[in-house]
C-alpha positions in Angstrom: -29.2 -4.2 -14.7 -27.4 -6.1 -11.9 -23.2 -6.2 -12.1 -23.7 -9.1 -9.2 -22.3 -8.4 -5.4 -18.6 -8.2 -6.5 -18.2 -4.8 -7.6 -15.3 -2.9 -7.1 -17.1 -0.6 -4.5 -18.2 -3.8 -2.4 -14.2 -4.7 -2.8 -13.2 -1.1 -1.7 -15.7 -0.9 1.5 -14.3 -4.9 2.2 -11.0 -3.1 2.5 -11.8 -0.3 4.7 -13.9 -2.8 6.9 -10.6 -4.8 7.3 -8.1 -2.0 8.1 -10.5 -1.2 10.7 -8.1 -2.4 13.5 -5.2 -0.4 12.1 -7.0 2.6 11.8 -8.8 2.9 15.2 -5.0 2.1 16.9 -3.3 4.7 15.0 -6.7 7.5 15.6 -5.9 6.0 19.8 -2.7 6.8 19.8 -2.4 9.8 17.7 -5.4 11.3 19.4 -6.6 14.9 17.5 -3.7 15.6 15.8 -4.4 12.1 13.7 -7.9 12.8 13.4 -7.3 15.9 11.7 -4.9 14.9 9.5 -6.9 12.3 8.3 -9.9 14.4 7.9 -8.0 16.8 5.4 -6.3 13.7 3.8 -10.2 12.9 3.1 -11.4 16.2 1.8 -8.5 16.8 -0.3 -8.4 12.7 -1.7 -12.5 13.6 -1.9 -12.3 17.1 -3.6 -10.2 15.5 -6.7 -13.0 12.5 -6.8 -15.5 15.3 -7.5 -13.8 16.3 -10.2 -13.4 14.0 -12.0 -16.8 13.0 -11.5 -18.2 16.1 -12.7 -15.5 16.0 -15.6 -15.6 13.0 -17.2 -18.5 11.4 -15.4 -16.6 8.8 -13.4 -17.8 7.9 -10.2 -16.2 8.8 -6.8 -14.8 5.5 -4.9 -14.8 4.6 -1.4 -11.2 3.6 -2.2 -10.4 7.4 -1.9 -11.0 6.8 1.9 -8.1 4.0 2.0 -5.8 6.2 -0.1 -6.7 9.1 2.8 -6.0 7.0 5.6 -2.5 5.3 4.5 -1.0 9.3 3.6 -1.9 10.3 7.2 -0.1 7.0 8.8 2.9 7.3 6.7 3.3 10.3 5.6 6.4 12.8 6.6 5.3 15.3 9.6 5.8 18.7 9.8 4.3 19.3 6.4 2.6 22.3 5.8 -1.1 22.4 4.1 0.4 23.3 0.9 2.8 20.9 0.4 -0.1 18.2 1.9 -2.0 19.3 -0.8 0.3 19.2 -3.3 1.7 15.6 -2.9 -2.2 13.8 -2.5 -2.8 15.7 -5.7 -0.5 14.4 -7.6 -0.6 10.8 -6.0 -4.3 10.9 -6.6 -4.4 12.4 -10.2 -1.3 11.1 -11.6 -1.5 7.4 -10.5 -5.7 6.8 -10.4 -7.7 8.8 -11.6 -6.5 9.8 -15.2 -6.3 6.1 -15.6 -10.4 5.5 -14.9 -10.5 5.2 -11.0 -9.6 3.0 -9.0 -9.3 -0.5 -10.6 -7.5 0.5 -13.5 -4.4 2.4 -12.3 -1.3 0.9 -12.2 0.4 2.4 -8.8 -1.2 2.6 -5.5 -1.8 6.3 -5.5 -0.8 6.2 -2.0 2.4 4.8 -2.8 2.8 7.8 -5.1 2.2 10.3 -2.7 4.3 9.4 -0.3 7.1 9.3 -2.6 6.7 12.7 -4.2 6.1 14.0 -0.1 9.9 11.8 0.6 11.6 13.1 -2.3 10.6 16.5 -2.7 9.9 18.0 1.1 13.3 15.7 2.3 13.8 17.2 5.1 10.6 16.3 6.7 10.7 13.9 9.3 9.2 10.5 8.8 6.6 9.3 11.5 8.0 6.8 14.0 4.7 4.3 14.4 4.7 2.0 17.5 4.4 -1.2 18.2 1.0 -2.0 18.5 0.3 -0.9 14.9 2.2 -4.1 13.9 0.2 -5.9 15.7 -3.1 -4.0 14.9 -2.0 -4.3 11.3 -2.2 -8.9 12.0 -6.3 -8.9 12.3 -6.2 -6.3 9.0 -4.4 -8.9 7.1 -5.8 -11.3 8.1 -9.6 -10.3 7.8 -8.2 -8.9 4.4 -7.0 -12.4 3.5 -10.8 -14.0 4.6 -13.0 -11.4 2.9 -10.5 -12.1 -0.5 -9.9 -8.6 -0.9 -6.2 -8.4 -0.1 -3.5 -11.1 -1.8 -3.1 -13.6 0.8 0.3 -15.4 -1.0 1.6 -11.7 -1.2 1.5 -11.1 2.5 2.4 -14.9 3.5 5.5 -14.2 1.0 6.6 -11.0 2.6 6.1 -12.8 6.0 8.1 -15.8 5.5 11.1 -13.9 3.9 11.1 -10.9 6.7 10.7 -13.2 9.5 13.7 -15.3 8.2 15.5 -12.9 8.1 14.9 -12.2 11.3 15.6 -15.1 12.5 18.7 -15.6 10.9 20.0 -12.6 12.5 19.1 -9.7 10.0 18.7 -6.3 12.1 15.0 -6.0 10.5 13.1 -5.6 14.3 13.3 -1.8 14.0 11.8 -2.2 10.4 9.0 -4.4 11.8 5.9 -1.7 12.9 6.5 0.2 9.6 6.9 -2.6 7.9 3.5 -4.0 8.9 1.1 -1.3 8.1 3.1 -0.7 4.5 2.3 -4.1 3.9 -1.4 -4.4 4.9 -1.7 -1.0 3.1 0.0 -0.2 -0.2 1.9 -3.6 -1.0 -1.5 -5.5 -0.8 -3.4 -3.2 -2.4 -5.3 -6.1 -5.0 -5.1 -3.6 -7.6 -1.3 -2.7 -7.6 0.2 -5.6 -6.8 1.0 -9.3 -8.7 -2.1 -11.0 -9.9 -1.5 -14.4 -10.4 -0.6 -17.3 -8.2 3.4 -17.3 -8.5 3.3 -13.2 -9.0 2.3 -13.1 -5.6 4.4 -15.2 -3.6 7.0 -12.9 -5.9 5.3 -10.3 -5.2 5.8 -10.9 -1.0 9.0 -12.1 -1.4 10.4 -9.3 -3.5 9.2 -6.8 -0.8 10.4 -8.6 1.7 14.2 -8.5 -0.3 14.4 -5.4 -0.7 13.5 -4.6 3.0 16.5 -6.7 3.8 18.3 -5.3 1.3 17.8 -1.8 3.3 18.1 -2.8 6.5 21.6 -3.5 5.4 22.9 -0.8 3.2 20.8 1.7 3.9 21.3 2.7 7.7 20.9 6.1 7.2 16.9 6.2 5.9 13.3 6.4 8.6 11.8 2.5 8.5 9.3 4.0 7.0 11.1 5.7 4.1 12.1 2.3 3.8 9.1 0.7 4.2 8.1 3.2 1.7 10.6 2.6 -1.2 10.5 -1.2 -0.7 6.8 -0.4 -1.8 7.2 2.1 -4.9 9.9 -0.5 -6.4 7.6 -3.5 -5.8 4.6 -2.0 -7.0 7.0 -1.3 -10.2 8.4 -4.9 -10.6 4.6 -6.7 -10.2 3.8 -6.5 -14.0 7.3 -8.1 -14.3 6.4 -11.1 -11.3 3.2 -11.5 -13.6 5.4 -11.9 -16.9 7.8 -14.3 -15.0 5.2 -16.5 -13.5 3.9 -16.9 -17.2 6.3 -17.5 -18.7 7.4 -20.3 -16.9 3.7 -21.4 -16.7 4.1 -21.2 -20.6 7.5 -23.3 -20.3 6.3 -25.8 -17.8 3.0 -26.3 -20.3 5.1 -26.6 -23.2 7.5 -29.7 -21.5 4.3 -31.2 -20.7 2.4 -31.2 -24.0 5.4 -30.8 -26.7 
């Protein structure tokens, strides 16, 4: 029996196919080293799919591969295997796949990962990303936003509130290339983040606060650590934009018709 094109596999590969541009910019740059991170970020992402495949018959996803590729852009260097292993285990285990897969967690398992790496190995220095992965990470929104696989009013939100701040003086340009590719990569993630129409603008704009809100007070942290945390507390607060929006939908509704 057919389940129609929109599956969440044809989602998944519509999201690697649109972080295309970011990838092959951070693999140019980074050169081997990159590559190889990557590639272990994959087996180890991969291994855990296989397991729970084989335990509970739940099919691997090709969103394993997205999960891979944001821990070896963001995640602190001078981590030893162990430790890599360690912290995509638990990101992968503990925030997708006990919940189903893919589609049915609640955190970005990314997201998770690279908070357990911050918090527990914090001596590790974050990666310093250049410049042109902000602008590598433009066409991935962007094709993100066309093929409807990544939350267009989310992005626009963040957008509009970073780049005021920025204009209205805010020291956020430092924040800027971390900034990007934690936005085209764990904040619009379509499963983790706000679902309906006012969420999502909250959704955006709540990221983008709290980026202010660290470019400000917390002078001492990486942009991405940062970048990171703005994240993990967004992706937290998203079932409450959801509430919010309907409950004022709710409100709104009940003015209208008594």
């Amino acid at each position: 029996m057919s389940h129609g094109l929109w599956d969440r596999e044809t989602v998944a590969l519509l999201l690697l196919i649109s972080v295309m541009p970011l990838a092959l910019t951070w693999l140019w740059y980074g050169g081997l080293d990159a590559a190889g991170l990557l590639v272990l970020a994959l087996i180890i992402s991969g291994l855990w799919h296989v397991i729970f495949m084989l335990a509970r018959a739940q099919p691997p996803s090709f969103a394993g591969a997205l999960t891979a590729l944001a821990i070896a852009i963001l995640a602190p260097e001078e981590l030893s295997i162990v430790q890599l292993v360690l912290g995509i285990s638990f990101g992968s285990v503990m925030a997708e796949l006990v919940f189903g897969g893919w589609g049915r967690n609640v955190l970005n398992p990314a997201t998770v990962t690279l908070a357990f790496l911050g918090f527990g190995f914090v001596t590790a220095p974050w990666p310093d990303l250049p410049l042109p992965l902000a602008w590598a990470a433009i066409p991935a929104a962007l094709l993100g936003a066309l093929f409807g696989v990544m939350p267009a009013r989310a992005i626009a939100g963040a957008v509009i509130v970073i780049g005021g701040a920025h204009f209205a003086g805010v020291p956020v340009a430092p924040l800027l290339p971390a900034v990007a590719v934690v936005l085209v990569l764990l904040v619009a993630d379509p499963v983790a983040s706000a679902s309906t129409r006012l969420g999502g603008w909250l959704n955006g704009a709540f990221f983008g606060a709290l980026i202010i809100l660290f470019a400000l007070g917390w002078q001492s942290a990486a942009p991405v650590q940062m970048a990171v945390s703005a994240a993990l507390l967004t992706s937290l607060a998203a079932p409450l934009l959801d509430e919010a929006a309907i409950a004022l939908w709710l409100a709104q509704r009940r003015r209208r018709h008594g």
